[in-house]
N, C-alpha and C positions, 0 to 999 in steps of 0.2 A: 588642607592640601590644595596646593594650585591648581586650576585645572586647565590655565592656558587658554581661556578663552578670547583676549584680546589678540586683536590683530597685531604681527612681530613691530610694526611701525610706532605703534602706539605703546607698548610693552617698553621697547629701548629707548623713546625720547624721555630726555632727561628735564623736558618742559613744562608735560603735561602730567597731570595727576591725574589717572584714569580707574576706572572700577566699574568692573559687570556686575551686576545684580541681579539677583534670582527674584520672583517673584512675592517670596517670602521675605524678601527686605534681608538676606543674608548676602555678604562678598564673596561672590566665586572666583576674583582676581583682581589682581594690580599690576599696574605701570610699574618699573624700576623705580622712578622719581619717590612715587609717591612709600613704595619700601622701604627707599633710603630714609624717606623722612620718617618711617617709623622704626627710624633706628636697626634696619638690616635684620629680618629675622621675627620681627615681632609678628604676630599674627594679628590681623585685622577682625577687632570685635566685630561678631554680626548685629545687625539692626534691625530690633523685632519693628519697630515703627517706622522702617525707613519706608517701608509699603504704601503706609499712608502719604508720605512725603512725598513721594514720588505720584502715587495716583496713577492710577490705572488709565487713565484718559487725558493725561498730561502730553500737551505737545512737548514739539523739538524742541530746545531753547530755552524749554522755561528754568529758572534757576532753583535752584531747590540748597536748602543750608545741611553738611551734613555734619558729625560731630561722632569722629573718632581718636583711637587710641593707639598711645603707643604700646610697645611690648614692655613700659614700664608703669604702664596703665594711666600714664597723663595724655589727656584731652588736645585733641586737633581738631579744631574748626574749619572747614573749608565751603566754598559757595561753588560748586558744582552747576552746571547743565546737561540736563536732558538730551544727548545728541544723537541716539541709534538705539535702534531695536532688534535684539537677536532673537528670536522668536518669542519668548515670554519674555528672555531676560532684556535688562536693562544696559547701556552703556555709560557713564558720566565722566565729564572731564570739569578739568579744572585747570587753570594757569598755576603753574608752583611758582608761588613766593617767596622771592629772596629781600635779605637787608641790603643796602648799600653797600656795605661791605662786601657781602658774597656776589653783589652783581659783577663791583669791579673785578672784584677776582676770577671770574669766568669770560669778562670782557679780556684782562688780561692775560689767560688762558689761551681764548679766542686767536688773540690779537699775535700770540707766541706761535700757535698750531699754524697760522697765515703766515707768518715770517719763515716757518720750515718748510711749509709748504712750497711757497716762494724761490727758496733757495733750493729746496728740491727739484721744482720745475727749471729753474736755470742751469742746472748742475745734467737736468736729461737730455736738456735743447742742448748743450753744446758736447754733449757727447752722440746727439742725433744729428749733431753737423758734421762732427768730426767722423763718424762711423760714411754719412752721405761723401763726402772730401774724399774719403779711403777707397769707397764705393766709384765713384767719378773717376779719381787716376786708376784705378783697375781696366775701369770701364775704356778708359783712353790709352793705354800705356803697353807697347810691346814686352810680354814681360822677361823673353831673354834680355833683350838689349835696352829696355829701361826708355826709349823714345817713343814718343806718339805712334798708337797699329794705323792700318792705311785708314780704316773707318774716323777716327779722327780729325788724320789728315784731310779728307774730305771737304767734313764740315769747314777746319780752317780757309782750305782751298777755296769754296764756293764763295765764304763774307769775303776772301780776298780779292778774288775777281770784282768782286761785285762793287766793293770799295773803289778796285783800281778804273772800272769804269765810269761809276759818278765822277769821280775827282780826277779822272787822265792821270793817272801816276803810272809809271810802270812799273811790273811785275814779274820776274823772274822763277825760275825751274831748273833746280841740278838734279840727273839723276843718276843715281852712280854704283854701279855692279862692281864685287869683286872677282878680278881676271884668275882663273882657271879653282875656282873655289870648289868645286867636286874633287879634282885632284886631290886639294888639302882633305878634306872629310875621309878619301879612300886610303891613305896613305897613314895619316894620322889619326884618324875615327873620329865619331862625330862629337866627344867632347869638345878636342879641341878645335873641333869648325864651329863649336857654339861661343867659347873663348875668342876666337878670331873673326866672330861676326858682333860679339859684344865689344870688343877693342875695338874696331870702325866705327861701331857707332857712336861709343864716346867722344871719340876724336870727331867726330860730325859735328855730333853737338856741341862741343866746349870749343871747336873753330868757329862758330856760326855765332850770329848776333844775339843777344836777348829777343826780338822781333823776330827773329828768323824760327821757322818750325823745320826740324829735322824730325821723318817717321820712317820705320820700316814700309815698305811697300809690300812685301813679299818676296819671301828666302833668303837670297844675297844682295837683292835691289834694294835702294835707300833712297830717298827722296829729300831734298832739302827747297823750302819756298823762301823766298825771300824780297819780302814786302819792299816797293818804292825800289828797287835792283834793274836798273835796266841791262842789255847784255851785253855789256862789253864790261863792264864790272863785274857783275854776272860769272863772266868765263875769267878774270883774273881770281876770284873769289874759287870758282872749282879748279884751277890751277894750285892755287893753296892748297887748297885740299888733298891733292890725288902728290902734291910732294909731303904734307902731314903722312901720309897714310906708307909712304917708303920708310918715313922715320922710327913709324911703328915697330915694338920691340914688344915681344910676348913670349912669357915664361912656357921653357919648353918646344920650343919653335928655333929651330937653327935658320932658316932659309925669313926670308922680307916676306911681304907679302903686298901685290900691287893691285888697282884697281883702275877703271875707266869711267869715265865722265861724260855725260851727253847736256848741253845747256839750251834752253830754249828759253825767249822773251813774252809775254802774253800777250796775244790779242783779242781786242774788246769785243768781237763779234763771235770768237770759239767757246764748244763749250768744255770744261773741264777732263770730259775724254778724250779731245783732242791736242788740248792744253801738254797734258801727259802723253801724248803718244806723239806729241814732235818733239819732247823730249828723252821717248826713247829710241824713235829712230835716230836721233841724234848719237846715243849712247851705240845702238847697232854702229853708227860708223867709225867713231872710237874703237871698236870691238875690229870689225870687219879691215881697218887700218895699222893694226899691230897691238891692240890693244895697250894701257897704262898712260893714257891720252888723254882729251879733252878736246873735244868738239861740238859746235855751236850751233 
């Protein structure tokens, strides 16, 4: 009967041929390896003179010849050493030998389990990119209306500035509210204020450049940046926009729906709150002027 006395390490490698021995030169265990080599099953004669072999006073290392059987009673030789002492008992290992044959064949085993491996590990990364990718636009993306949240904008906002100052390029800011948008939400509820704040933003973004970042800012305010824009282009570009936004046609909406425009230019010496807030004073005067406007 087994008794388990090897350590599981030793027990499952399929390398080494391992065997505790009791004092009396009897096998209280085996490695896997070394089972299989006796044919799965067979039981390991014990060895009245393994005692002597071994010696009681034998160091680590020293090699000792031992000469067992299978469970068909044919003879296995194997050249063991002495490596551990479990209080009386004995430890011994042995390297299992294979033919050429069975080497390659576990080489090429080897060399298959690496290949799947491989291709498993490639198959996680780009599903741990794609999952990160998923993660990222979440992490940047308004998710009614599908454009950049203001935390986004942000960051774009700050490398822009920052660009537009090394290089002297100018830099532009539309910000653009839509005119009496509580109304709609009271009248019509707030689905279709969510419908009619996702259809502005679209039309934001599909009029704006590839370069250009279009974000909600917050509620009905929209922001659009637009790199190397100085203002006078600037406000012909939000001109486009605020007549996009009359053309606008939305399911279940009998009445248009208008919005106003505030544009401001950057400058090198402001910072990003300021950037934004001559843009919305801009927007106030658009508002404060009849609203459905554009001013600079």
């Amino acid at each position: 009967m087994r008794n388990e006395l090897l350590p599981p390490y030793l027990r499952k490698c399929r390398y080494i041929a391992a065997l505790a021995v009791a004092p009396d030169g009897s096998v209280l265990d085996c490695s896997d390896a070394l089972r299989d080599m006796l044919k799965k099953g067979g039981e390991l004669a014990d060895q009245p003179g393994l005692l002597e072999k071994i010696g009681r006073e034998a160091s680590l290392g020293t090699d000792i010849g031992i000469l067992l059987q299978d469970s068909e009673g044919s003879p296995i030789s194997m050249d063991f050493q002495l490596e551990a002492l479990d209080g009386e008992n004995r430890i011994l290992l042995a390297p299992v030998r294979t033919t050429h044959e069975e080497t390659l064949a576990k080489l090429s085993s080897l060399n298959q389990e690496m290949g799947n491996l491989a291709l498993e590990l490639t198959r996680k990364n780009r599903e741990l990119e794609e999952a990160n990718a998923v993660i990222t636009r979440l992490m940047n993306t308004d998710p009614l209306t599908g454009v950049s949240n203001r935390r986004h904008f942000e960051e774009i906002a700050e490398k822009a500035m920052a660009f537009s100052r090394r290089q002297s390029l100018p830099l532009s800011l539309i910000m653009a509210d839509l005119d009496h948008f509580k109304e709609f939400n009271d009248r019509c509820g707030h689905a279709m204020g969510d419908e009619i704040l996702a259809a502005f933003a679209r039309m934001l973004f599909r009029s704006c450049r590839f370069e250009d970042t279009v974000a909600r800012y917050g509620g009905e305010e929209f922001l659009a940046l637009l790199p190397g824009t100085p203002l006078v282009p600037a406000r012909a570009i939000a001109e486009r926009l605020r007549e996009n936004t009359e053309k606008l046609s939305i399911a279940g909406l009998d009445e248009g729906i208008r919005a106003s425009f505030g544009v401001t230019e950057f400058l090198a010496d402001e910072t990003l709150e300021e950037f934004v807030a001559r843009a919305d004073q801009a927007l106030y005067r658009a508002k404060s002027r009849g609203r459905n406007r554009v001013e600079g």
